[in-house]
Biotite code that builds the C-alpha atoms (Angstrom):
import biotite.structure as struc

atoms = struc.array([
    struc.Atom([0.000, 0.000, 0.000], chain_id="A", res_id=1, res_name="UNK", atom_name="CA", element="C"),
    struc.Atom([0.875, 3.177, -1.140], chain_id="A", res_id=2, res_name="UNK", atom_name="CA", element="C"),
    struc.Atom([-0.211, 7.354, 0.225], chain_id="A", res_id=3, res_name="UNK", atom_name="CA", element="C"),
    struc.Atom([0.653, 10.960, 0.743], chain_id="A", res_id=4, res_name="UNK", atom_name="CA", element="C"),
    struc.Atom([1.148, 11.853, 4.075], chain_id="A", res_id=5, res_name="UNK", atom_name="CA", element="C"),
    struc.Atom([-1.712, 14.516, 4.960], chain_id="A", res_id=6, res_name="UNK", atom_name="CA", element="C"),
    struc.Atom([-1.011, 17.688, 7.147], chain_id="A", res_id=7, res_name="UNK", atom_name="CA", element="C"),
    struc.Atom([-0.380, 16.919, 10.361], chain_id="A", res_id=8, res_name="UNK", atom_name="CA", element="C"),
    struc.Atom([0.006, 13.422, 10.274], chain_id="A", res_id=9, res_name="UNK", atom_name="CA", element="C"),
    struc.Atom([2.991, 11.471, 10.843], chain_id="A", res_id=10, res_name="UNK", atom_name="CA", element="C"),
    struc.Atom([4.085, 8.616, 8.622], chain_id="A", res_id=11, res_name="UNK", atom_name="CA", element="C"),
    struc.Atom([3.268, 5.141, 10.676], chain_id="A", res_id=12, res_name="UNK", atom_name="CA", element="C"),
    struc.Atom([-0.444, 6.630, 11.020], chain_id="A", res_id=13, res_name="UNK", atom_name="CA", element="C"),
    struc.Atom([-0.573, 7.156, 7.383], chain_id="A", res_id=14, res_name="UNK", atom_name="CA", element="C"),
    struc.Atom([0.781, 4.003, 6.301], chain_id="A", res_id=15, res_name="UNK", atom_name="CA", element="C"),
    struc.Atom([-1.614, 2.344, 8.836], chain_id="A", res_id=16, res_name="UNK", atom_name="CA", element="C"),
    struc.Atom([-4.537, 4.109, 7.490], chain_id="A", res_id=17, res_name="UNK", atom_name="CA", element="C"),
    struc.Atom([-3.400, 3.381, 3.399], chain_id="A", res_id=18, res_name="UNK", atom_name="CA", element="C"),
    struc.Atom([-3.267, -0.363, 4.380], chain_id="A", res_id=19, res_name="UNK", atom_name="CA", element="C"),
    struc.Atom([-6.525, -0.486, 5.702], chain_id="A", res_id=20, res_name="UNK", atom_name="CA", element="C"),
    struc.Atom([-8.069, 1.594, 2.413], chain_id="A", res_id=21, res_name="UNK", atom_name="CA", element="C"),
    struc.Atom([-6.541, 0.445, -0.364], chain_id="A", res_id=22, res_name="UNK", atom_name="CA", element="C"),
    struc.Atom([-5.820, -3.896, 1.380], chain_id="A", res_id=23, res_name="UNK", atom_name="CA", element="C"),
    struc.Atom([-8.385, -4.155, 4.315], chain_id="A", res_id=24, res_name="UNK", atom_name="CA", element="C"),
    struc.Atom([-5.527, -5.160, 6.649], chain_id="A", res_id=25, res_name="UNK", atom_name="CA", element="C"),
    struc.Atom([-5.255, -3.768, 10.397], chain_id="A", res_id=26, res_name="UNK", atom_name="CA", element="C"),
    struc.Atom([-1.624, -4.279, 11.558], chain_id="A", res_id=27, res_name="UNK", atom_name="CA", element="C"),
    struc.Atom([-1.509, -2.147, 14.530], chain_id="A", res_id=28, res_name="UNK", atom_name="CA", element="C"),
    struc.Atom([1.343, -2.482, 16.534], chain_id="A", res_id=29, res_name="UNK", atom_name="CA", element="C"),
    struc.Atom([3.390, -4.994, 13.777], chain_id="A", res_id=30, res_name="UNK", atom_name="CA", element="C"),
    struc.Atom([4.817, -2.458, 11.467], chain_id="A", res_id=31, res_name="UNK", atom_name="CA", element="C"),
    struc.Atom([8.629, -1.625, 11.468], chain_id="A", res_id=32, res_name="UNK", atom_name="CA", element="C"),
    struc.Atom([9.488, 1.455, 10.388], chain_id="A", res_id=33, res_name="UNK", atom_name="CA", element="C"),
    struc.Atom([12.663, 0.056, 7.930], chain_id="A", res_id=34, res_name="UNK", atom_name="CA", element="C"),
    struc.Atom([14.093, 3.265, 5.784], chain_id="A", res_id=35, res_name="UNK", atom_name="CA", element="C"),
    struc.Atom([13.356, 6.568, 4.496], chain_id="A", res_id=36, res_name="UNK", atom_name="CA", element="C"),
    struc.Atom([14.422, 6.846, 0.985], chain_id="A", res_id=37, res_name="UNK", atom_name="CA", element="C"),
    struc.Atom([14.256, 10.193, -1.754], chain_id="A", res_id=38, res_name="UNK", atom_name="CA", element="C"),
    struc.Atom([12.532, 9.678, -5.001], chain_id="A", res_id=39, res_name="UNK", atom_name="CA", element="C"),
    struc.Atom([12.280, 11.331, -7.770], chain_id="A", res_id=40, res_name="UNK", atom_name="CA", element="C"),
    struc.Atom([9.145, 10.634, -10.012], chain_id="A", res_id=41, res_name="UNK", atom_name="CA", element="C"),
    struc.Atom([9.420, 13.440, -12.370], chain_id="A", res_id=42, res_name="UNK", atom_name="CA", element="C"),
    struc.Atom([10.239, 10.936, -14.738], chain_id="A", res_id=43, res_name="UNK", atom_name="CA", element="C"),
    struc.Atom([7.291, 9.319, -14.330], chain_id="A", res_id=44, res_name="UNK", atom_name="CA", element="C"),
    struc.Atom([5.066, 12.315, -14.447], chain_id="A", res_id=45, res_name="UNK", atom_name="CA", element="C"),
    struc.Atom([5.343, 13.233, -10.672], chain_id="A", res_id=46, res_name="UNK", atom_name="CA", element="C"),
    struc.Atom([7.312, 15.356, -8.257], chain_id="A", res_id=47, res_name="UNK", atom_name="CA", element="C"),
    struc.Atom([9.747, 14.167, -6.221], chain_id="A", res_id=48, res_name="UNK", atom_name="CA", element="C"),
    struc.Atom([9.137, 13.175, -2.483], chain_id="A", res_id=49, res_name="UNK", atom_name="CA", element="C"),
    struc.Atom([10.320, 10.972, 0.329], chain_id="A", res_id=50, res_name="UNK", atom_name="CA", element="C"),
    struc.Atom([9.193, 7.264, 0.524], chain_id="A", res_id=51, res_name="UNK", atom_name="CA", element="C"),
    struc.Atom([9.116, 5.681, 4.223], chain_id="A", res_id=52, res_name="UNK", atom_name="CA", element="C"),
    struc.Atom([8.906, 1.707, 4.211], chain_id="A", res_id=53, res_name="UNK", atom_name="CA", element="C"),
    struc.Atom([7.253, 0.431, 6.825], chain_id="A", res_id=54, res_name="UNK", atom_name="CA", element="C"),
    struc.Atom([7.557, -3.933, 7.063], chain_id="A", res_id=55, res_name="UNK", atom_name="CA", element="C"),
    struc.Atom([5.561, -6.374, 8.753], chain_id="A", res_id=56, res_name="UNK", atom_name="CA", element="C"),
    struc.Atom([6.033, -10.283, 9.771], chain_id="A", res_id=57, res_name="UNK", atom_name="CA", element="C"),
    struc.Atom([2.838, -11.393, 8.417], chain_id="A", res_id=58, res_name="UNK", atom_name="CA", element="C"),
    struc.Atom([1.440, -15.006, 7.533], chain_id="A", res_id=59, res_name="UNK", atom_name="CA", element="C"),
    struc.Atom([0.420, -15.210, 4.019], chain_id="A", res_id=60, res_name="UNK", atom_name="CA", element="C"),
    struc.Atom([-2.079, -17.908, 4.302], chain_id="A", res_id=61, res_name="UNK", atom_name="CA", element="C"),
    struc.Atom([-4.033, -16.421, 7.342], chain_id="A", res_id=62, res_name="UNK", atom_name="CA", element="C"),
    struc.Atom([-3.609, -12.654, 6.533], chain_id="A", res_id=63, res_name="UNK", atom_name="CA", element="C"),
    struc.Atom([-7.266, -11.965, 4.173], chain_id="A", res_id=64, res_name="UNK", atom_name="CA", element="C"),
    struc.Atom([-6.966, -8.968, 1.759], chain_id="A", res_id=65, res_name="UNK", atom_name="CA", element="C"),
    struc.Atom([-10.068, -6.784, 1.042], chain_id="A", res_id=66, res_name="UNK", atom_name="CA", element="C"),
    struc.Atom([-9.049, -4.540, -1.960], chain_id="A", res_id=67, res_name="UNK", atom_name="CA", element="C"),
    struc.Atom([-10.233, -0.825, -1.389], chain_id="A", res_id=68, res_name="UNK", atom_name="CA", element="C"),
    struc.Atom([-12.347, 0.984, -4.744], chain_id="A", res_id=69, res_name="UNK", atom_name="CA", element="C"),
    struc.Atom([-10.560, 2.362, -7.255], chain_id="A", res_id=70, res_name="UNK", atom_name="CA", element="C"),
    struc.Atom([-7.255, 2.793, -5.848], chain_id="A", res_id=71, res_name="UNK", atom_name="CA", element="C"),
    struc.Atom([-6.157, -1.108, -6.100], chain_id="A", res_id=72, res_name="UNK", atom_name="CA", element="C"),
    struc.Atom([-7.270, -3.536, -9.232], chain_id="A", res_id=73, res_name="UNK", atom_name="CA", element="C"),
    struc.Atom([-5.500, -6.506, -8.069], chain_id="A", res_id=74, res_name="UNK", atom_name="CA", element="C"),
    struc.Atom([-3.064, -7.897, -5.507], chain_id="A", res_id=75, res_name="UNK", atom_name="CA", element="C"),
    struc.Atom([-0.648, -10.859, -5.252], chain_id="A", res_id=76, res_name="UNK", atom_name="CA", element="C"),
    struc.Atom([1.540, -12.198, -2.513], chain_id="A", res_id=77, res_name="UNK", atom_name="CA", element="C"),
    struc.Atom([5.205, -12.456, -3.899], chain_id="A", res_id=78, res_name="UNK", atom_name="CA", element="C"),
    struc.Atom([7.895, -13.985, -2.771], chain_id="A", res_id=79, res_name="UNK", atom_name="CA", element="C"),
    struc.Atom([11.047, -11.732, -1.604], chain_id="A", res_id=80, res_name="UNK", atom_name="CA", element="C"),
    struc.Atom([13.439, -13.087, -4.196], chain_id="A", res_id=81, res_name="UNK", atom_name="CA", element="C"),
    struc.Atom([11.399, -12.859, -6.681], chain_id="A", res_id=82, res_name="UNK", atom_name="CA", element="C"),
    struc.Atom([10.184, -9.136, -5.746], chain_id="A", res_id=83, res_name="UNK", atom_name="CA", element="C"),
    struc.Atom([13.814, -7.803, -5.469], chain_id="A", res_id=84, res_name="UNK", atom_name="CA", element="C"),
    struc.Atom([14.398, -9.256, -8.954], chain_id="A", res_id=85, res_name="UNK", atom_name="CA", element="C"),
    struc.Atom([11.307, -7.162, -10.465], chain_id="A", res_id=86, res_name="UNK", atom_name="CA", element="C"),
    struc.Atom([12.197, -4.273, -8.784], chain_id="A", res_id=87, res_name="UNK", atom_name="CA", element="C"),
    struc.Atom([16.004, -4.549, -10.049], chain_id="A", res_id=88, res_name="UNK", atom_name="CA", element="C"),
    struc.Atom([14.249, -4.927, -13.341], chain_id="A", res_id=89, res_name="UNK", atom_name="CA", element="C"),
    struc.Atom([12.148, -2.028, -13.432], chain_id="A", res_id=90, res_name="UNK", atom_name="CA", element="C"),
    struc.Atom([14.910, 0.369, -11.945], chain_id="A", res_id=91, res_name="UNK", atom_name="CA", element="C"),
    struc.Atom([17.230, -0.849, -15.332], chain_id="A", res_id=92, res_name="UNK", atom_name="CA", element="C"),
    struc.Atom([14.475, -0.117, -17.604], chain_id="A", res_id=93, res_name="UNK", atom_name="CA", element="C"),
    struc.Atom([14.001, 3.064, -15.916], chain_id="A", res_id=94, res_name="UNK", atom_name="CA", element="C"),
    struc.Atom([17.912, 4.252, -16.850], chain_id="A", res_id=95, res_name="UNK", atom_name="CA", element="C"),
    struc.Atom([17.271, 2.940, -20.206], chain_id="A", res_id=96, res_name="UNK", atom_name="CA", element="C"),
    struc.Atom([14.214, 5.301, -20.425], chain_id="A", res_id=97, res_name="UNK", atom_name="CA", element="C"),
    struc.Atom([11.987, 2.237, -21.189], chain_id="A", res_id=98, res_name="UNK", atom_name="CA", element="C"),
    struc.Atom([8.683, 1.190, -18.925], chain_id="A", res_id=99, res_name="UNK", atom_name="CA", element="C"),
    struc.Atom([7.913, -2.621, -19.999], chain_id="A", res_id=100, res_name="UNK", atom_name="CA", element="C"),
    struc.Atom([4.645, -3.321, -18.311], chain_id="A", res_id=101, res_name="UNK", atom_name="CA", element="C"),
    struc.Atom([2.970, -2.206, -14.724], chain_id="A", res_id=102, res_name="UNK", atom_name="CA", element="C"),
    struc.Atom([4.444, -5.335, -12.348], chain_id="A", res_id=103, res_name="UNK", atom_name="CA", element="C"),
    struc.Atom([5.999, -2.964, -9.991], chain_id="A", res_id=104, res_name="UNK", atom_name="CA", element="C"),
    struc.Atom([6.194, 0.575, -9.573], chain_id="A", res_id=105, res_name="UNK", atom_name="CA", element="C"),
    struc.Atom([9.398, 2.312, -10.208], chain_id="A", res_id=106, res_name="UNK", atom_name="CA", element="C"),
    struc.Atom([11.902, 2.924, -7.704], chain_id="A", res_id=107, res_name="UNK", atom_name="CA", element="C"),
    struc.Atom([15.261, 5.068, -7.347], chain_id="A", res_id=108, res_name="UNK", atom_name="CA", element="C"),
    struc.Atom([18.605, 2.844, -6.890], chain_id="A", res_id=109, res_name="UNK", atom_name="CA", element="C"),
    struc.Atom([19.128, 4.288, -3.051], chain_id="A", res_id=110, res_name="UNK", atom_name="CA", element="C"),
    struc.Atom([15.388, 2.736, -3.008], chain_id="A", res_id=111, res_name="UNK", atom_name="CA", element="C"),
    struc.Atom([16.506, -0.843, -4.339], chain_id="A", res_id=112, res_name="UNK", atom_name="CA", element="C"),
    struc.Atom([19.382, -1.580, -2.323], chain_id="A", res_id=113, res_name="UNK", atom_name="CA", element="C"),
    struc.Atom([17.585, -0.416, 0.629], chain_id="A", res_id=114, res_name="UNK", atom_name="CA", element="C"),
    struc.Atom([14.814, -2.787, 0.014], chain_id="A", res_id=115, res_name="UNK", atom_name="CA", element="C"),
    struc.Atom([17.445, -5.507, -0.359], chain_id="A", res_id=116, res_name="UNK", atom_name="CA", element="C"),
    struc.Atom([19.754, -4.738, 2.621], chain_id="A", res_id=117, res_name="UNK", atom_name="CA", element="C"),
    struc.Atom([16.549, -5.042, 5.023], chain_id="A", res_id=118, res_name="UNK", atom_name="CA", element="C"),
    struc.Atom([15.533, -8.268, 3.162], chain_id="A", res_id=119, res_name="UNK", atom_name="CA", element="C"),
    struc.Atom([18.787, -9.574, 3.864], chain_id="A", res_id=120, res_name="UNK", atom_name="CA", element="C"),
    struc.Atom([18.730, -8.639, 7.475], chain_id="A", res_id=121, res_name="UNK", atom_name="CA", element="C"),
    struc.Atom([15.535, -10.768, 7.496], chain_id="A", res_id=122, res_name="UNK", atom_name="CA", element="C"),
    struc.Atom([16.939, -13.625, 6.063], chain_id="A", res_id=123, res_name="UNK", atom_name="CA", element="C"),
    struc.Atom([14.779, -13.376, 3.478], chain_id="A", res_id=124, res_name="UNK", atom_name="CA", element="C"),
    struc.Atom([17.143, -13.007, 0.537], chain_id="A", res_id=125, res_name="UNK", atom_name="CA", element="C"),
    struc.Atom([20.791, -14.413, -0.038], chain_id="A", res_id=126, res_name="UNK", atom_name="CA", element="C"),
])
């Protein structure tokens, strides 16, 4: 899940409030706050910001989504190696100045070895 942090709010309350709007999930009290990263999305048709990512331990099998309107079509539980692999992906067709498809949204470099360093530290990539 994915939002813009509204006046006055700080980021965990945000990201708590996105994943109950856009997934249907309640997670209080199980997110980690794991990085702050810049991003530019000029590229892309945006501004730039700041992206904080939260994680959670969560069980796949038990966890039930409930996607929110318009803001999410679909949803898919992915596996961590294969994740970091799309994302690596994406970011090269980014600096080629090429977007192939919609399987992950674009991320900066800093973003990408972020999201792998914290994987690592959870065992959950080599």
């Amino acid at each position: 899940a994915a939002g813009h942090i509204e006046s006055g709010a700080d980021s965990l309350a945000t990201a708590l409030r996105e994943l109950g709007e856009e997934l249907g999930v309640v997670l209080p009290g199980k997110l980690r706050r794991a990085f702050t990263c810049a991003e530019e999305f000029a590229p892309f048709g945006g501004g730039n910001a700041y992206a904080d990512v939260y994680l959670a331990a969560v069980d796949a099998d038990t966890l039930a989504l409930r996607l929110g309107g318009a803001e999410v079509t679909g949803v898919r539980w992915e596996g961590a190696e294969a994740l970091l692999s799309k994302l690596a992906a994406k970011l090269r067709e980014v600096q080629r100045g090429v977007l192939d498809g919609e399987d992950v949204v674009p991320r900066s470099e800093a973003y990408v070895a972020r999201f792998k360093e914290e994987l690592q530290c959870l065992g959950a990539v080599g």
